[in-house]
N, C-alpha and C positions, 0 to 999 in steps of 0.2 A: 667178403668177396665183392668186387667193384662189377660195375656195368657197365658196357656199351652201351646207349642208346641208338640204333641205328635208324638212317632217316633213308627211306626211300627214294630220296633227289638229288643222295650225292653216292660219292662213291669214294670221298673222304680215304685215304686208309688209316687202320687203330693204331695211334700215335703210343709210345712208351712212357704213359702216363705215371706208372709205378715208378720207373727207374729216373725221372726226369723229377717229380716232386719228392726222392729222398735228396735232390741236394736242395730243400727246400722244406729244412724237419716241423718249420712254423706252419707250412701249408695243411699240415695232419695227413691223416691217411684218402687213398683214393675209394670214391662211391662211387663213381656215373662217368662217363665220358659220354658227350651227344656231339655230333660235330653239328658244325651252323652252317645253311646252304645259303648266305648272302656274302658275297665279293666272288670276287675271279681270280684274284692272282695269286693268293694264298690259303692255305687248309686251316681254319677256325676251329676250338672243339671248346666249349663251357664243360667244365672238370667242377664236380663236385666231390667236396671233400670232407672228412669230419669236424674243419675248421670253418667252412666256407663255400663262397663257388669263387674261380677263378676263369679268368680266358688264357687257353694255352694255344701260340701262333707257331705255326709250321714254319720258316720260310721258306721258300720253294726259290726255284731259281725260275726265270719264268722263260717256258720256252716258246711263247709267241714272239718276245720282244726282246730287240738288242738293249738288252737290260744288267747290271752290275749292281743292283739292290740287293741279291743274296748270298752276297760276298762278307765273310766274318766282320773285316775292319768295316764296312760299308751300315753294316747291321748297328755294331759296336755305337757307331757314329750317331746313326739312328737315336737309340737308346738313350746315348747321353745328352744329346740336345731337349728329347722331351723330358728328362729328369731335372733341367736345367730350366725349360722353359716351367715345369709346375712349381718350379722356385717363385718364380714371376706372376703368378697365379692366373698363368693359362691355364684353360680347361685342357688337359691332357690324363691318358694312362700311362704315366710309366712304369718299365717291366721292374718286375723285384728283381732284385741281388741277391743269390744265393748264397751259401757258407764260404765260399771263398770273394766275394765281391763279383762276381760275374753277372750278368747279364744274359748273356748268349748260351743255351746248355747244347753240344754237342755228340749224338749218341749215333754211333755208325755211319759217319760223314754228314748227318741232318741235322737243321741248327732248330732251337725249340727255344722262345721266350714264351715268361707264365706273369700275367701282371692280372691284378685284383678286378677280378668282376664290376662291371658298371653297368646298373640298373637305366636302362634308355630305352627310344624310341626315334627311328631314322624317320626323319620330316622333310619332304621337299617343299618348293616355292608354293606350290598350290597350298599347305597347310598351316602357313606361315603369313600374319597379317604382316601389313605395312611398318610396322614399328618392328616387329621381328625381326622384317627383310633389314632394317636400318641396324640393327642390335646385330646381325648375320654381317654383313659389312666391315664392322665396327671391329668385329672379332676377325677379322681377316685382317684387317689393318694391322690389329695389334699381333696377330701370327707373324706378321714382317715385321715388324718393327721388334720384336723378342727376338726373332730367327738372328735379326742384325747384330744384337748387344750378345749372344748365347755362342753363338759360330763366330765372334772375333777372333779367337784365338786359335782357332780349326785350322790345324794348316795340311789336313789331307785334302788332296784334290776335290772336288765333286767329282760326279758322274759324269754329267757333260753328255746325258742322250740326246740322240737324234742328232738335227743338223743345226744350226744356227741360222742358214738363210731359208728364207719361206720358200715349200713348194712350188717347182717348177711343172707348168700346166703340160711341159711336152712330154713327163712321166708319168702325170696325171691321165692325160690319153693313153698310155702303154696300159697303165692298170686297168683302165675301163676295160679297153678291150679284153682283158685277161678273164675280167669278172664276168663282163657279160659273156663272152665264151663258157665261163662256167655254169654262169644260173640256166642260161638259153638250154646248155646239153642236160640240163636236171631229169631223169626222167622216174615218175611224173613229175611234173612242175606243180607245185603249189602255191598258195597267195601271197606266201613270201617272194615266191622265187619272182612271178608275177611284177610284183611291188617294186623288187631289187633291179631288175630290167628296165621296167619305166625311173625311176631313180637312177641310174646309170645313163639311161640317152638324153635324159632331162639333164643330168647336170656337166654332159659334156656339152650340151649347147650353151648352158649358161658359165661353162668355163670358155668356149671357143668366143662368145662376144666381149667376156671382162678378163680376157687374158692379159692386157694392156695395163691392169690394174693390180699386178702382183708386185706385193712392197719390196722395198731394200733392206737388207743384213741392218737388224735393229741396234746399231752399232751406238747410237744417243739415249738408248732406252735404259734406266736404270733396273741395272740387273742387283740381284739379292738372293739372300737364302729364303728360298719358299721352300712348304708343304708338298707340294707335286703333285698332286692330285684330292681339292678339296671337293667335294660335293659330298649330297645327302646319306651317302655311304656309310661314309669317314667323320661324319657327325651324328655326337647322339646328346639327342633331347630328354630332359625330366618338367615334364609340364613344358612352360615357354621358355623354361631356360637352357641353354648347351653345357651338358654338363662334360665331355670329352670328346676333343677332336683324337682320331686313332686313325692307324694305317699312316705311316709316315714312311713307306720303304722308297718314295719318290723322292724325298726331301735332295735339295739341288740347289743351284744356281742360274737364275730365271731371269727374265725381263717380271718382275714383281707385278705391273700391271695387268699383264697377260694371266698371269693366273686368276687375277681379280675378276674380269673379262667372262675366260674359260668358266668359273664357279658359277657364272651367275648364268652364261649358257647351258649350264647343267640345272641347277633349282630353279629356274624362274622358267621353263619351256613348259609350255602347254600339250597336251596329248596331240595338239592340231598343229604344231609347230612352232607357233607366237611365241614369243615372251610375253612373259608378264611385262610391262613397262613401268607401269605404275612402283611395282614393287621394286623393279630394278635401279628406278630413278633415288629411290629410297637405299637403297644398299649402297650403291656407286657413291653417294654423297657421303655417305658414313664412312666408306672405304679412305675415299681420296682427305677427309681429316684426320683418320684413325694413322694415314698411314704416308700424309705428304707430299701424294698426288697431283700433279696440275694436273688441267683438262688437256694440255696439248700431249701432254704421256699418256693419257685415258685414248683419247683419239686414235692415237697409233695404234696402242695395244688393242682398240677395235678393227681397228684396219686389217692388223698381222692377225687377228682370230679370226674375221669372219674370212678370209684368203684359204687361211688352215680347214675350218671347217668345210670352205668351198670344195676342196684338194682329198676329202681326210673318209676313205673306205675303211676302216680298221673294223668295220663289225660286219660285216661283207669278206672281207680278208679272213676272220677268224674263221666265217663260216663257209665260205668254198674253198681257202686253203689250207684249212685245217680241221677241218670238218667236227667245229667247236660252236655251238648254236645257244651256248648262254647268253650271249649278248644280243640274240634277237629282240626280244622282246624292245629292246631300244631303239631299234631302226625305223621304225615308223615316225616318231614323232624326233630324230635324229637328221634322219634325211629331208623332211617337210621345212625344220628349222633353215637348213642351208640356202632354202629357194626363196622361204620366207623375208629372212634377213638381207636376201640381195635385192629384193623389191623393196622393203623399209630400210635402207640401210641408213638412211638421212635419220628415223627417227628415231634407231637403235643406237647411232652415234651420241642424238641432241642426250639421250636417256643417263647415257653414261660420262656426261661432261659438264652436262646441265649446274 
């Protein structure tokens, strides 16, 4: 008789763990299912079984975001790049292949991959010395540069989310308003709500003075197959070393620098809203040889992020238009970043080009 584990923090529902690990007879029989309440966009459960433990991934389709990640072929794609790239001896999970070659198990219109348990620990910039940040870098370099040689032959489209030119500030005013109409009618209001309102008039003024300053369509920017979304999530540590990057449902077609950028504004931010510099000047530099980088491509893709972040409510969105409040906890040291980096922007540039 197998178990649920049930976790008070999620709301998960009991995936068809039985009927999913018989097309998987090596897996052995099911003991445990616990679901895991770390990420957002997808339901995680660690399946223990009489062979092992395993991680089995829901995909979901995701209904915050004009997103095409949980699309069969899309998934499939997925799949195959990170089997491809653990050829190459990137750290990655790829999913097993069950008795027919599949990847993707489909039971009642819901897609289910099951790939081998990985013993980690999610590390962000704070717990990461200088040589790490450089070794973090290094490895992101060579994420693009595998993506490049692995997806030659890819000839299904990308996604292609979102827009391709940067945030217009005259939308950006439409949404404020939107939001602060919503925190303002909160009733009661709490410290968030508080927080989210002064963050809201603070960053239309500092959108109303450097509206002058929003880039052109990165049309020179060398685009590539990236990750889509790397940060301390989507990497796990064994001691100081990464032993699997996971969560690849964003995997795309990017301006490559830009993700480099984005990663490091995710690890390297301080609860106060800083970056680390130090560390990031250490990453950036590993990046840009791991991966072919000039500075004048580093430069932009700080220019076209810190624009985006300037522009970018999406955890404000979640939670007064969808009344989704997992991503609070980010918003404080989220929001401080945005104000932070347009007052240093001179030194967050020198950092990432240096």
């Amino acid at each position: 008789m197998w178990r649920v584990l049930r976790s008070s923090v999620t709301l998960a529902p009991v995936p068809p763990v039985g009927e999913v690990l018989r097309r998987y007879p090596d897996a052995g029989e099911p003991l445990a299912c616990e679901p895991l309440t770390k990420g957002l966009l997808n339901h995680g459960y660690r399946v223990s079984t009489t062979s092992g433990s395993y991680f089995l991934k829901h995909h979901l389709d995701k209904h915050h975001l004009d997103d095409a990640s949980g699309d069969h072929a899309t998934i499939v794609r997925q799949h195959r790049a990170t089997q491809q790239l653990h050829s190459l001896g990137v750290p990655v999970a790829p999913p097993l292949a069950d008795t027919q070659g599949h990847t993707v198990t489909v039971i009642d219109g819901q897609r289910y991959a099951l790939h081998r348990w990985v013993d980690g620990l999610h590390r962000d910039g704070t717990q990461l010395t200088t040589a790490q940040s450089r070794r973090l870098g290094a490895l992101l370099g060579a994420v693009h540069m595998g993506l490049e040689q692995v997806m030659e032959a890819d000839s299904s489209p990308p996604v292609r989310r979102g827009q391709s030119t940067s945030p217009d500030p005259a939308d950006t005013f439409t949404l404020i308003d939107e939001l602060l109409t919503a925190a303002r009618g909160m009733g009661p209001r709490d410290a968030f709500d508080e927080l989210a309102v002064h963050r809201l008039v603070e960053r239309r003024a500092l959108l109303e003075r450097h509206a002058h300053r929003r880039p052109p369509t990165p049309g020179g920017a060398a685009r590539g197959w990236v990750h889509g979304d790397f940060h301390p999530l989507n990497l796990l540590y064994r001691g100081a070393d990464p032993v699997a990057i996971v969560d690849w449902d964003r995997l795309d077609v990017q301006p490559r620098a830009e993700e480099a950028v984005r990663a490091a504004a995710i690890f390297f931010v301080r609860p106060d809203g800083k970056l680390a510099l130090e560390k990031v000047r250490a990453y950036a530099r590993a990046y840009r040889r791991s991966a072919g980088a000039g500075a004048a491509e580093m430069a932009a893709a700080v220019h076209r992020v810190w624009w985006e972040r300037l522009n970018d409510f999406w955890i404000l969105s979640w939670r007064y238009r969808f009344q989704d409040r997992r991503a609070d906890p980010q918003f404080p040291a989220v929001s401080a970043l945005a104000v932070w980096w347009t007052r240093e922007y001179e030194a967050v540039g020198e950092a990432f080009t240096a």
